[in-house]
C-alpha positions as CSV (number, residue, x, y, z in Angstrom):
1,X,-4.8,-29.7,-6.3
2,X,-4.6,-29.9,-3.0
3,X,-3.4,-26.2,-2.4
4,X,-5.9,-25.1,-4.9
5,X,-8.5,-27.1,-2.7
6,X,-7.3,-25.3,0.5
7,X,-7.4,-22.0,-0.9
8,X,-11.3,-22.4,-1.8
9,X,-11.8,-24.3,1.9
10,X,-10.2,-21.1,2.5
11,X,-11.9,-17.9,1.3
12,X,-15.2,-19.7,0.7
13,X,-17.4,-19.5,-2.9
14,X,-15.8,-16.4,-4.1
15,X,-12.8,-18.0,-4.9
16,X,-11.7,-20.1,-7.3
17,X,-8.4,-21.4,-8.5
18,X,-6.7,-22.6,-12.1
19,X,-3.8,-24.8,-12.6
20,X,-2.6,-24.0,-16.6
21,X,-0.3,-26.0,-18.4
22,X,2.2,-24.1,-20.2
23,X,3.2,-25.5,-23.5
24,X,4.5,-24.3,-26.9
25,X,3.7,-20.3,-25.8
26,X,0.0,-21.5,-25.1
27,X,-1.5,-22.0,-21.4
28,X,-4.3,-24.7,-21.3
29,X,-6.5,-25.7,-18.3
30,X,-5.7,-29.0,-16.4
31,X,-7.2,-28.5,-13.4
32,X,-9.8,-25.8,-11.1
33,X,-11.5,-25.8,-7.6
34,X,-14.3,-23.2,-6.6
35,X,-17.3,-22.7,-8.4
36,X,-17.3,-18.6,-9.6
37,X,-17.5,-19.8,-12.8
38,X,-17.6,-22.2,-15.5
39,X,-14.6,-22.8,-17.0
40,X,-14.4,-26.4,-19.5
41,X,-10.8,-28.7,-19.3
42,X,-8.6,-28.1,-21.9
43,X,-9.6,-24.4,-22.6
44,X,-7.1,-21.8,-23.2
45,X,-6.0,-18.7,-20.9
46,X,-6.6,-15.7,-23.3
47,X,-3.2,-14.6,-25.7
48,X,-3.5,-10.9,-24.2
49,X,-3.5,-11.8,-20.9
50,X,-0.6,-14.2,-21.4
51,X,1.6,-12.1,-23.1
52,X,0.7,-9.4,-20.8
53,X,1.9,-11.8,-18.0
54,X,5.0,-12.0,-19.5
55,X,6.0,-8.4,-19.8
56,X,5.1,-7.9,-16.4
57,X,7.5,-10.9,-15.3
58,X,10.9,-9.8,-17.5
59,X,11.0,-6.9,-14.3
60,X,9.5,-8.3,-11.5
61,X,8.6,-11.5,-9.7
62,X,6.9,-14.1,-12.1
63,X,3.3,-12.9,-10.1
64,X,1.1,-10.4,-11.6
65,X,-2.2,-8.9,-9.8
66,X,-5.4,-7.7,-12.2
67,X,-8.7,-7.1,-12.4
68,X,-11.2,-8.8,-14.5
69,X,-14.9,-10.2,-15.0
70,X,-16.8,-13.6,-15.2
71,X,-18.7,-14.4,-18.6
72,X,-21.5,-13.2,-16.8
73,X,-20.1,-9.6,-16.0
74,X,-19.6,-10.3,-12.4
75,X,-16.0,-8.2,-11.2
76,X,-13.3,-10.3,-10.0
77,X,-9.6,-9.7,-8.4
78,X,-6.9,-12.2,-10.1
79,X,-3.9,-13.3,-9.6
80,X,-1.2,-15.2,-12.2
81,X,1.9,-17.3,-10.5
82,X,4.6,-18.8,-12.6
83,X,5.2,-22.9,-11.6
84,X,9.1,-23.8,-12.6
85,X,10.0,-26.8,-12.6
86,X,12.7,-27.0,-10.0
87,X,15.7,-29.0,-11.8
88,X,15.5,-26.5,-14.9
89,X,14.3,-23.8,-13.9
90,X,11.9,-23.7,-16.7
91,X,8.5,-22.2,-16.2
92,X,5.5,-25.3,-16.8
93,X,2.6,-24.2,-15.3
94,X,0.5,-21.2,-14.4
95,X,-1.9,-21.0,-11.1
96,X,-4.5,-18.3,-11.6
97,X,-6.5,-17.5,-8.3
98,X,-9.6,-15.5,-9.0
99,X,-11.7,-13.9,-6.3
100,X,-15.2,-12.3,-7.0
101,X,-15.4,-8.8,-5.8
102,X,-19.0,-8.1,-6.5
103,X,-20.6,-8.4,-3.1
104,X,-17.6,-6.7,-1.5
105,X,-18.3,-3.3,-4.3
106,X,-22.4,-3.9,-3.7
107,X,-21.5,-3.9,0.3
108,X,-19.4,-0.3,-0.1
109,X,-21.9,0.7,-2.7
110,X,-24.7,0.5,0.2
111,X,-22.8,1.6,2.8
112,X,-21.3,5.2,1.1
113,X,-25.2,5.6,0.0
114,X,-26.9,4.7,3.6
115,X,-24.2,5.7,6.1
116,X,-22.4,8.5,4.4
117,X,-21.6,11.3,7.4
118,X,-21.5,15.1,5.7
119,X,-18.3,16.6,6.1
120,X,-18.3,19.1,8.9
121,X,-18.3,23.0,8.5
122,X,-14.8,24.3,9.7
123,X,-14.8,27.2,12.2
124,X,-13.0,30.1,10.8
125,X,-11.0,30.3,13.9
126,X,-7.8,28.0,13.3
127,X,-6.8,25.5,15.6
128,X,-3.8,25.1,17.7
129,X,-2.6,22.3,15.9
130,X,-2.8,24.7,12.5
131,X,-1.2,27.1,14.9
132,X,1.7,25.1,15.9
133,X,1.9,23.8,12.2
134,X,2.3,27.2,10.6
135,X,4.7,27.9,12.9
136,X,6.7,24.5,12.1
137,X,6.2,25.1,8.5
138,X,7.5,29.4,9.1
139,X,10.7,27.5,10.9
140,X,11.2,24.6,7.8
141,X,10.8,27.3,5.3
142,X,13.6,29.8,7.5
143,X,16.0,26.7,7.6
144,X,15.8,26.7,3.5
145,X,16.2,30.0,3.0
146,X,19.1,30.2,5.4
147,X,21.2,27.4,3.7
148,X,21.3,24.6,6.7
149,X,19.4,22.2,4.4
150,X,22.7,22.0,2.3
151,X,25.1,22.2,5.3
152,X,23.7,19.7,7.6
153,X,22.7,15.9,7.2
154,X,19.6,14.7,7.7
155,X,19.9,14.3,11.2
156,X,21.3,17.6,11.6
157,X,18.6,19.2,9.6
158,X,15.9,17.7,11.9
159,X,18.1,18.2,14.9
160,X,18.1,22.0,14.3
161,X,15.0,22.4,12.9
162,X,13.9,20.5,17.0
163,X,16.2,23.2,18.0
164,X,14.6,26.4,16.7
165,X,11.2,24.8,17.7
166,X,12.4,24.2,21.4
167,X,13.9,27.7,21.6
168,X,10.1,29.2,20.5
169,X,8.9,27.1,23.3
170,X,6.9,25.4,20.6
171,X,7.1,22.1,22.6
172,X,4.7,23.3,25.8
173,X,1.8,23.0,23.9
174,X,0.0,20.1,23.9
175,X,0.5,17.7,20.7
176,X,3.2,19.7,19.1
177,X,5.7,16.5,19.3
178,X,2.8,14.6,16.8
179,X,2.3,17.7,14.5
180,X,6.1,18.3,14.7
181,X,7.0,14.3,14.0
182,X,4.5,14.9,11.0
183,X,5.9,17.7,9.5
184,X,9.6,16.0,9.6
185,X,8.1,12.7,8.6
186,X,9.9,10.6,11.2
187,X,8.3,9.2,14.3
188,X,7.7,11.3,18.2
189,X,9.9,8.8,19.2
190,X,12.7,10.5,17.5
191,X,11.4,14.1,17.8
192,X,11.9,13.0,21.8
193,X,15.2,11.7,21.2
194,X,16.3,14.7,19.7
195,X,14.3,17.3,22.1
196,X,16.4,15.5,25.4
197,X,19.6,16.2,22.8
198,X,18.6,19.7,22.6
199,X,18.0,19.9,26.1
200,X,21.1,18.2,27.4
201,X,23.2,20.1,25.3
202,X,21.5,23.6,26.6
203,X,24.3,25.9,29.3
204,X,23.1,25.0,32.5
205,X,22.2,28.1,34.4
């Protein structure tokens, strides 16, 4: 009770939470804090939802997320938690956390209808960043048709695909380490790392 009250105190009037009794395959009320809606002692959790709850559980954690509605059609985001009892393991309880998501949908409803910003007209002219990404993507594609994909590791791979890139001077224009760290799905941290690899490892003149 206590955690159910601190979760209302918590997130305010939207919220409310259940403690169900588990008993016999049947889950009935015992307990609720929060006021979204009326629900009376002793009432059951619906058959669909449990069993539903329990398919989801064989797999995964004994939690399961879903959306739903109050008796009055209002939407709400819920939650199902398993309570075991410690010394045998077996499962005695359910805590079901609902929050109401109607004002939250009304608020984005008002805001995509009143603050909506059209999508600007794109110059025919490309970019430099759609420049240097072609130019990644020409590179990426060569690598694959070459073979080095299959050769090389990982590292490797990205090492030489930083490699062709440096030798095409790709790196001297302005935000190619982003667009490159993009295309190679690691971070500019590690496009630097391997561009001063590159570099070291260059013939000094």
């Amino acid at each position: 009770m206590n955690i159910m009250a601190t979760l209302v105190a918590q997130f305010g009037s939207n919220c409310q939470a259940s403690l169900y009794e588990v008993r016999d395959g049947v889950a009935l009320l015992r307990a609720s804090a929060g006021t979204v809606m009326d629900v009376p002692q002793g009432s059951r959790l619906s058959a669909a939802l449990l069993e539903k709850f329990r398919q989801a559980s064989q797999n995964r954690a004994p939690r399961m997320q879903f959306t739903g509605a109050t008796p009055d059609g209002r939407r709400l985001s819920s939650s199902l938690t398993a309570i075991s009892d410690t010394a045998t393991g077996q499962e005695i309880g359910l805590l079901k956390i609902d929050f109401c998501i109607e004002h939250l949908i009304s608020s984005i409803d008002v805001l995509q209808t009143y603050c909506g910003i059209d999508e600007q007209v794109r110059t025919e002219e490309p970019s430099a960043d759609d420049d240097i990404g072609r130019r990644v993507d020409g590179i990426i594609a060569e690598a694959f048709t070459n073979g080095s994909r299959e050769k090389l590791s990982g590292k490797e791979y990205r090492l030489d695909i930083v490699r062709r890139l440096e030798e095409k001077d790709v790196f001297r224009v302005k935000g190619a380490v982003e667009i490159v760290s993009g295309r190679l799905n690691v971070s500019k941290y590690s496009i630097y790392n391997y561009l001063d690899q590159v570099r070291r490892a260059r013939p000094s003149k």
